[in-house]
Structure formats: structure tokens, C-alpha cells
C-alpha positions as CSV (number, residue, x, y, z in Angstrom):
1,X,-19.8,11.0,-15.2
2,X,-17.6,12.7,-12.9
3,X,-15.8,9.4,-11.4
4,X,-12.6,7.7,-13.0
5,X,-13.3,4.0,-13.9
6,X,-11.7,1.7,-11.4
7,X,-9.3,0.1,-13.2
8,X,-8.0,4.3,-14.3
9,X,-7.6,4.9,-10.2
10,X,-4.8,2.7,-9.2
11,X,-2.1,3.8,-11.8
12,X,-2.7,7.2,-10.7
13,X,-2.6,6.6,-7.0
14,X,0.3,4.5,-7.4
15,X,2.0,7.6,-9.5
16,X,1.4,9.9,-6.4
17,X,2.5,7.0,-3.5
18,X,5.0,8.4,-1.6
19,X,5.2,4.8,0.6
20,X,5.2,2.5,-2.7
21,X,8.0,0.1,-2.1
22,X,9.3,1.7,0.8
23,X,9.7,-0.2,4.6
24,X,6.5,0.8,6.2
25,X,5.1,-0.1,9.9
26,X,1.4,-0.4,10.1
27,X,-0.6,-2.2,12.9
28,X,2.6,-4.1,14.2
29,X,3.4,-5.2,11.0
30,X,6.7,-4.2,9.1
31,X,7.5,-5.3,5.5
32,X,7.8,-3.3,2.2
33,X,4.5,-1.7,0.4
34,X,4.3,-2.8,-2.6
35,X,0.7,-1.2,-3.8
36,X,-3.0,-1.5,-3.5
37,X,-4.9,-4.6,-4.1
38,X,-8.2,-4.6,-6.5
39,X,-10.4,-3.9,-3.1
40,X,-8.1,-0.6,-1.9
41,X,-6.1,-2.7,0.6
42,X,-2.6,-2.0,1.3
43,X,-0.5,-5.0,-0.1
44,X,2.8,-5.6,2.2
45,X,5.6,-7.7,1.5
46,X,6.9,-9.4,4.1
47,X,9.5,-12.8,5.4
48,X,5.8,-14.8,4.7
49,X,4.6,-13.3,1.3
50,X,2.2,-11.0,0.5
51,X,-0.3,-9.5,3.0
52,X,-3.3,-8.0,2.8
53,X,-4.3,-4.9,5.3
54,X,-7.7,-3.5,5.4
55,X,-7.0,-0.4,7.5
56,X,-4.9,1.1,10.2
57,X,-2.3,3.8,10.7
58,X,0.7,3.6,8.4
59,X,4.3,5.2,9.1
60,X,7.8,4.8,7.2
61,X,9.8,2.5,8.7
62,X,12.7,4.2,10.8
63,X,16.1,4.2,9.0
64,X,14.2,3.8,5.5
């Protein structure tokens, strides 16, 4: 009783994103985060479309 539904979590998270649509470097990739996907994986926009990354280490883009 003490957990948020799932569909309650995202809103909130993407409230307190500091990287949400920002350029963002993360695992050699660079495009523009553009949320969470239903799973908890980043969602980055770049040149091909939409990508989906599972986990790594994620930094603001220099100059952004």
C-alpha cells in the first residue's frame, strides 16, 4: 500500500527531470531525452528516431 501505481510514477519523475529534453551523451550516443519509456528506459531522440537505452551513464551534452 505504500507504492504509487505505475502509470502515477512517470508524470512525477518526468516533473523532477532535470535532462528531459535536453542534449544528453550516454554510452556514445548523443541525441535529445525526451522521457522514459513504459519499461524505465531512457527514450533518445536522435538523426534515426527514437531510441531505446536500458542503462549506462548519462551526462548533458557540452554547450547545452
Amino acid at each position: 500500500k505504500n507504492r504509487l501505481p505505475g502509470e502515477a510514477v512517470k508524470p512525477l519523475w518526468e516533473g523532477l527531470c532535470a535532462h528531459l529534453n535536453q542534449e544528453v551523451l550516454i554510452e556514445n550516443e548523443r541525441g535529445l531525452f525526451v522521457g522514459i519509456g513504459e519499461s524505465g528506459e531512457l527514450l533518445l531522440k536522435t538523426d534515426l528516431g527514437i531510441k531505446k537505452i536500458f542503462s549506462g551513464s548519462l551526462f548533458l551534452s557540452p554547450g547545452s
